[in-house]
C-alpha positions as CSV (number, residue, x, y, z in Angstrom):
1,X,-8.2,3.7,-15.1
2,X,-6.4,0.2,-16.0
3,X,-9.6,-1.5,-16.6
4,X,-9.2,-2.4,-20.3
5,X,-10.2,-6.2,-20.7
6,X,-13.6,-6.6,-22.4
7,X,-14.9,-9.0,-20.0
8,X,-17.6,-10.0,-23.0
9,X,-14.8,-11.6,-25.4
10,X,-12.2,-12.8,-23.0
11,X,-11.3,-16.3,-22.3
12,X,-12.0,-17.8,-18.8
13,X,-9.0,-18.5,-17.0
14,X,-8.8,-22.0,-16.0
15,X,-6.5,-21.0,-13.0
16,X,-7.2,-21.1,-9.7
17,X,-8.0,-17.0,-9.4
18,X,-8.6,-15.3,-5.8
19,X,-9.4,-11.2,-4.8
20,X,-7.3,-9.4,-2.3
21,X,-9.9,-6.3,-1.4
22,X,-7.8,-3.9,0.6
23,X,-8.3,-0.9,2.6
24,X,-7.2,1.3,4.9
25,X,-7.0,-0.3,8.2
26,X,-8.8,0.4,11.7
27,X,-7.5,0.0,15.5
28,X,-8.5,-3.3,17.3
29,X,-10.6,-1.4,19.7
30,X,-11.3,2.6,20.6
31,X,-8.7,2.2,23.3
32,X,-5.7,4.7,23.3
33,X,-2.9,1.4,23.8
34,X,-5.3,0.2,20.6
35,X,-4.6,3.5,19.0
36,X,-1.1,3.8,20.0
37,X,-0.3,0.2,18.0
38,X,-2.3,1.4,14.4
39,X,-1.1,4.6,14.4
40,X,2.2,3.8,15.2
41,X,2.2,1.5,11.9
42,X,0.5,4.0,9.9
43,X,2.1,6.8,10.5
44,X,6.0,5.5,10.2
45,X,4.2,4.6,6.3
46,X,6.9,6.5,4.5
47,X,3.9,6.6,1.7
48,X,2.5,9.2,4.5
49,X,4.5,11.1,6.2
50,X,7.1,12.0,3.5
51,X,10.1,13.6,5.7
52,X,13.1,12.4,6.7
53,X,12.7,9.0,8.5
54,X,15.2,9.7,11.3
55,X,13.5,13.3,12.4
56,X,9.8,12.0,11.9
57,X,10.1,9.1,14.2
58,X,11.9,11.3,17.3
59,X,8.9,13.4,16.3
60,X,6.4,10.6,16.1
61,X,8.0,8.7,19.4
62,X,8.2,11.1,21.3
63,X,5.3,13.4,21.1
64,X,2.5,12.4,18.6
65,X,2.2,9.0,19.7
66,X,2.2,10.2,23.5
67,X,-0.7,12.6,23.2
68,X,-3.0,11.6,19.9
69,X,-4.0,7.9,20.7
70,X,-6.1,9.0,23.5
71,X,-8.2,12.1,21.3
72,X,-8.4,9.6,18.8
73,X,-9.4,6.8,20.9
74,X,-12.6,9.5,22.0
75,X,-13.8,10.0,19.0
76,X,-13.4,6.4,17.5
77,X,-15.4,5.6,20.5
78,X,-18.5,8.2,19.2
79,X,-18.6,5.3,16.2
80,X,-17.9,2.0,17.4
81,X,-20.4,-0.8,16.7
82,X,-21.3,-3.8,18.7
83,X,-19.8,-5.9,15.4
84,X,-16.5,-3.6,16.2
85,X,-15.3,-0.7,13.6
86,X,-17.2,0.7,10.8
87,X,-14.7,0.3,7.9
88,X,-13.9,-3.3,9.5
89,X,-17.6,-4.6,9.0
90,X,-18.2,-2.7,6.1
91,X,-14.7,-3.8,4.2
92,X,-15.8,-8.1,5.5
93,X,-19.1,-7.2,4.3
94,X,-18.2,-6.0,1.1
95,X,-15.7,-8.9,0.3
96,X,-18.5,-11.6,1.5
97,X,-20.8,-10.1,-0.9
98,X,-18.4,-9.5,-4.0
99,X,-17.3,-13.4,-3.4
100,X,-21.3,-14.4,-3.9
101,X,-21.8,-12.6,-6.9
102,X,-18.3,-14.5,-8.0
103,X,-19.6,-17.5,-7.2
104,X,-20.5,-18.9,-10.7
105,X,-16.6,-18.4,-11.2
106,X,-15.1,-20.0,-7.4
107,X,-13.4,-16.9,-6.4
108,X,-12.9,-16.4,-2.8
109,X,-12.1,-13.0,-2.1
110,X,-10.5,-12.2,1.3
111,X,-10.4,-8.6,2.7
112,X,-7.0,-7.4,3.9
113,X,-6.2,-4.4,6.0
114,X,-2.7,-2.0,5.3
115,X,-2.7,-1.1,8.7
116,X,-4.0,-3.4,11.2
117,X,-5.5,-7.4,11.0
118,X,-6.0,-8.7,8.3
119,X,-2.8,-8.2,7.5
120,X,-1.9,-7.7,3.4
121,X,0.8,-10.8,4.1
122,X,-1.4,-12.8,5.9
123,X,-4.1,-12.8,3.5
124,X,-1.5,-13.6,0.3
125,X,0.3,-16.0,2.7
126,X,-3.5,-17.9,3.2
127,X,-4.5,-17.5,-0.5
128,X,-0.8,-19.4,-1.7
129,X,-1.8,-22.2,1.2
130,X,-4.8,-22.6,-0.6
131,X,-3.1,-22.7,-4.1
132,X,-4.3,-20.0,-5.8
133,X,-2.4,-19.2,-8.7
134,X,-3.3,-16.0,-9.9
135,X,-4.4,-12.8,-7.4
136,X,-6.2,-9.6,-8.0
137,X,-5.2,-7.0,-5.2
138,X,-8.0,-4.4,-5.3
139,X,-7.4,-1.5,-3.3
140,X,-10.6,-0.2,-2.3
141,X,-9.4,3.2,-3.3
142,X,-11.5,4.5,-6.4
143,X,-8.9,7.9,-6.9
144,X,-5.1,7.0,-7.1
145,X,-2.7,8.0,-4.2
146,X,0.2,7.2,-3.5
147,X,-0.1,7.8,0.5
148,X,-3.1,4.6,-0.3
149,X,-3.1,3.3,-3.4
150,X,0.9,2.5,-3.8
151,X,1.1,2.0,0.0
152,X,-0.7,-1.3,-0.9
153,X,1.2,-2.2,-3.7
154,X,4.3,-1.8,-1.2
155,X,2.7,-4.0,1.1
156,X,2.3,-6.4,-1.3
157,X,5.7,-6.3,-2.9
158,X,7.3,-6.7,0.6
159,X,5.9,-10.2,1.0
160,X,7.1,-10.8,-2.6
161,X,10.4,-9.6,-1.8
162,X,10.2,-11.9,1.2
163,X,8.3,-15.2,-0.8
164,X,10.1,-17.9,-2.7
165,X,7.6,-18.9,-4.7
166,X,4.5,-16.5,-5.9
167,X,1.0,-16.2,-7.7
168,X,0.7,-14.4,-10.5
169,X,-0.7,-10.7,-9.1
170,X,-2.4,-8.1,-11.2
171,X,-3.2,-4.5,-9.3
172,X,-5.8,-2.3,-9.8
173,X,-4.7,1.3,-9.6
174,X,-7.9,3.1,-9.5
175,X,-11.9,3.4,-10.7
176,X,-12.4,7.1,-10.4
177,X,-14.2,7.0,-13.8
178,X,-15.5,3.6,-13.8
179,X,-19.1,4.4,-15.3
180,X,-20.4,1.8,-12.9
181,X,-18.7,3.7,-10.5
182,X,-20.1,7.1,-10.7
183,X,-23.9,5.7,-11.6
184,X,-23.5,4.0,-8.3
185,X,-22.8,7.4,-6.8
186,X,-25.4,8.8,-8.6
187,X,-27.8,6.1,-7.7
188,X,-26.8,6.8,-3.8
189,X,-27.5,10.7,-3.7
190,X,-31.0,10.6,-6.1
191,X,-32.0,7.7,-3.2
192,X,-31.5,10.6,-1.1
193,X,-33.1,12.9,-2.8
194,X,-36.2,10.5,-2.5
195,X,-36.3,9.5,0.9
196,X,-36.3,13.0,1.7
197,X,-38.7,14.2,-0.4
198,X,-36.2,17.1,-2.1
199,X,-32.9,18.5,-2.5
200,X,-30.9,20.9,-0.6
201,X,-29.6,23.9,-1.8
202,X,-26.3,22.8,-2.1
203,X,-24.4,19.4,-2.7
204,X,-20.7,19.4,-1.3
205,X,-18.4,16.5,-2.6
206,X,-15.5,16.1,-0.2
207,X,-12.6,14.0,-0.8
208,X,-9.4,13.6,1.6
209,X,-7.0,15.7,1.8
210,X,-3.3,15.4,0.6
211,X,-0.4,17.9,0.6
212,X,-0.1,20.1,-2.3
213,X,3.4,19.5,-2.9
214,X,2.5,15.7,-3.5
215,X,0.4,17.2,-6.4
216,X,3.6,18.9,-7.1
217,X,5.7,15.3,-7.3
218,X,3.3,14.1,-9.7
219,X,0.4,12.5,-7.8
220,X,-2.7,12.3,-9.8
221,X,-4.8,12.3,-6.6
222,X,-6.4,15.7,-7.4
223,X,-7.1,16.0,-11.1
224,X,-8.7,12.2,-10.3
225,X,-11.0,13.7,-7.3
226,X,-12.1,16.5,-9.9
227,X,-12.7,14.0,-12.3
228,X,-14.8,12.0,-10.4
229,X,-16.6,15.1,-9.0
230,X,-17.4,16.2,-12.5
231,X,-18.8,13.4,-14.0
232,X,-21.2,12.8,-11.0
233,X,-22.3,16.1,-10.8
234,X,-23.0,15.4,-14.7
235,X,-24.9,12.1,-14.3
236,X,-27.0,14.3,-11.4
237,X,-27.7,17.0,-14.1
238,X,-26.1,19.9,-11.3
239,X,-25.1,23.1,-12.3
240,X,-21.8,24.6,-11.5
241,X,-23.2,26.5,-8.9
242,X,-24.9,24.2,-7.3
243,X,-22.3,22.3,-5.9
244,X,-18.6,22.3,-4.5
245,X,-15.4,19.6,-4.4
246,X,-13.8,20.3,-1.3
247,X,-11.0,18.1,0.6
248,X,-11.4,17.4,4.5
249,X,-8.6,15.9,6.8
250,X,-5.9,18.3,6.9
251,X,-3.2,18.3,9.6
252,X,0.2,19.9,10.4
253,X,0.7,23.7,8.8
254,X,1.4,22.9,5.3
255,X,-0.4,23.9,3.0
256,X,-3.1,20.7,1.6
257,X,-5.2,20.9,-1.3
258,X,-8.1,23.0,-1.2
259,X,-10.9,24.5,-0.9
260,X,-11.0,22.8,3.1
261,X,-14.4,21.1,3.5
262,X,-14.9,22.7,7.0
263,X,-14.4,26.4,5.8
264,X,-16.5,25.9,2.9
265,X,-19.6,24.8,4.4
266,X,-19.2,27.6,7.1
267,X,-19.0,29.8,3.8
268,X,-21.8,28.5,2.4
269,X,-23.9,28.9,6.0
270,X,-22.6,33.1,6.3
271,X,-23.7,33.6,2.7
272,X,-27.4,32.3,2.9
273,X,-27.1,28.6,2.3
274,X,-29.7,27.2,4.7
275,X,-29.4,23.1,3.4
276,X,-26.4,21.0,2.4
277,X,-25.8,17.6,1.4
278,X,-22.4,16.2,1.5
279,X,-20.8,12.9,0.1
280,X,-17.6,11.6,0.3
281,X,-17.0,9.9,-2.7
282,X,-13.2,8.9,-2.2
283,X,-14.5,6.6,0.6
284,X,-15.9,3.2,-0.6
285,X,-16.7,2.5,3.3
286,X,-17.5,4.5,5.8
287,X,-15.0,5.2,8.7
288,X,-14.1,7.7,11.0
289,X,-13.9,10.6,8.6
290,X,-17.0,10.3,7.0
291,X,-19.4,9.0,10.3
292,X,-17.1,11.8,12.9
293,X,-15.2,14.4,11.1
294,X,-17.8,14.6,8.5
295,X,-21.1,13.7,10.2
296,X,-20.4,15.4,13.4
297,X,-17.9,17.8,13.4
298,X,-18.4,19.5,10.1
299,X,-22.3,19.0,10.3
300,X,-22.1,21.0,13.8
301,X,-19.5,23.9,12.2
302,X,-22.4,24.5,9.4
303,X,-25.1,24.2,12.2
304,X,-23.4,27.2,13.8
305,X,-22.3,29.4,10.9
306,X,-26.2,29.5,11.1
307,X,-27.1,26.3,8.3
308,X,-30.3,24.6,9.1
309,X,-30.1,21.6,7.2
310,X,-27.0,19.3,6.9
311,X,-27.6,15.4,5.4
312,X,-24.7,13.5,5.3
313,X,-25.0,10.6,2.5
314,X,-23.3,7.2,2.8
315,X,-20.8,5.5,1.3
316,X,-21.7,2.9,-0.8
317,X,-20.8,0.8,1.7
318,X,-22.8,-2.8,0.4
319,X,-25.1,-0.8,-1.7
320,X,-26.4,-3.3,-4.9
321,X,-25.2,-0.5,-7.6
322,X,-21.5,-0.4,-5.5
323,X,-21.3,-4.1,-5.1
324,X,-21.9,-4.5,-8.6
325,X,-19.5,-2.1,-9.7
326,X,-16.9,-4.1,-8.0
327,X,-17.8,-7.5,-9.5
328,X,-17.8,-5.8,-12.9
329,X,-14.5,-4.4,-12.5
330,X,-13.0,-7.9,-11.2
331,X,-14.3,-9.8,-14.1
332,X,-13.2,-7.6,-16.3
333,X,-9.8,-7.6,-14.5
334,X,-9.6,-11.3,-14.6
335,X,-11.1,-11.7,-17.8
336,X,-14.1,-14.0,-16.7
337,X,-16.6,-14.6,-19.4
338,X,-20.5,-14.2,-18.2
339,X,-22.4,-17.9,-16.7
């Protein structure tokens, strides 16, 4: 984590400072032409489909992009809101309320899309019209990846590359141990534990998938996923047995790090397990894999390996704890002394 500044003993900047709060991205509507546009950006991200550019477009063109926008479309529909997508409102949401507890320090903080509106350039190209001098791009990513994290930095260097005059930037790589972090986690799953008056019998911590050869390359992704696994499952006081780190979202035949969420909760089902909780705490807003893949599709593959309980827990979405977090991590990052 590159979160070294002690916000307590650092000088206020007297620069105009603004927040870039990145994530993902979302299609404008569950429509397959709506589809067809997002994942045509996001998948010719060389971040995320590491093969050869040439082959993986003929292969993207011409079949993928003919036959997934309209499954995807489906099940997008299953979540859509009246306000529009989930990781849309929650992402605005999150940047509105990380801007008010800023406020004794006039930061705006705009949220910015890698895929989709609003667009990474657009949101820098606003924040230079307004004369900001100095920009933290915080990629709502707590584990480093490159498919995410340094997919944003790219983003961001592109319009660098493309600028003749720029703000100063500084870019958060990742909070996987933030302790604000994981006692926000913490906080989210004991509030669970509350509300429904006990525990399951097992907690299941799934993260996104990568390939294993990333891991291979050098990508931190996993040992950071393990590390934030760990030290949650230590703030909850869990046992080893007690809970599992699994990785959901796999696609094509290679092989992706492992244990596969879906398997292990059929697993856990066929061996006895009649409750499970799972969180996704990779996710800092919930989206389509935590509110289909996870909620539905998983919850109905324990159901039927004969579970009888399955609670999915939230992101932390606008939680206090998880808003907090973020503040503390941006004034630490742009050394803001307390008001």
């Amino acid at each position: 984590m590159n979160t070294t500044t002690n916000a307590d003993s650092a000088p206020a900047t007297s620069r105009p400072c603004a927040i870039l709060l990145c994530n993902l991205g979302t299609p404008d509507a569950p429509t397959p032409a709506a589809l067809r546009r997002y994942l045509g950006e996001f998948l010719s991200d060389p971040r995320v489909v590491e093969i050869p550019r040439l082959l993986w477009q003929v292969i993207l063109r011409g079949v993928i992009l003919q036959v997934r926008p309209r499954k995807a479309a489906a099940k997008y529909a299953t979540i859509w809101t009246e306000q529009g997508s989930p990781l849309a409102v929650w992402t605005h949401r999150q940047a509105q309320l990380l801007q008010e507890r800023l406020q004794p320090w006039g930061i705006p903080v705009l949220p910015a899309m890698r895929y989709g509106q609003p667009a990474i350039a657009k949101q820098l190209q606003t924040l230079q019209g307004q004369g900001v001098q100095r920009v933290l791009v915080l990629p709502l990513y707590p584990q480093y990846c490159a498919a995410t994290t340094a997919s944003v930095f790219d983003a961001v260097a592109a319009w660098v590359g493309r600028s003749r005059h720029y703000p100063e930037l500084r870019f958060v790589n990742d909070y996987c141990d933030h302790p604000g972090y994981i006692a926000a986690l913490a906080e989210s799953v004991r509030q669970h534990w509350q509300q429904k008056g006990q525990r399951a019998e097992h907690l299941v911590m799934s993260f996104h998938g990568i390939p294993q050869r990333n891991v291979e390359l050098g990508d931190p992704y996993a040992a950071q996923c393990q590390r934030s696994a760990a030290l949650l499952a230590q703030a909850l006081g869990l046992e080893p047995q007690a809970y599992s780190v699994t990785f959901q979202s796999r696609v094509g035949p290679a092989q992706w790090l492992q244990p596969y969420t879906e398997p292990t909760v059929q697993a856990l089902a066929q061996a006895g397990t009649r409750s499970v909780e799972l969180i996704c705490p990779g996710f800092a807003s919930d989206c389509l894999e935590t509110l289909e893949e996870i909620n539905m599709e998983v919850r109905q593959a324990f159901m039927q390996a004969g579970g009888q309980a399955f609670d999915y827990i939230p992101c932390l979405n606008d939680s206090s704890s998880g808003m907090d977090m973020l503040a503390e991590l941006a004034q630490a990052q742009l050394c803001l002394n307390p008001r």
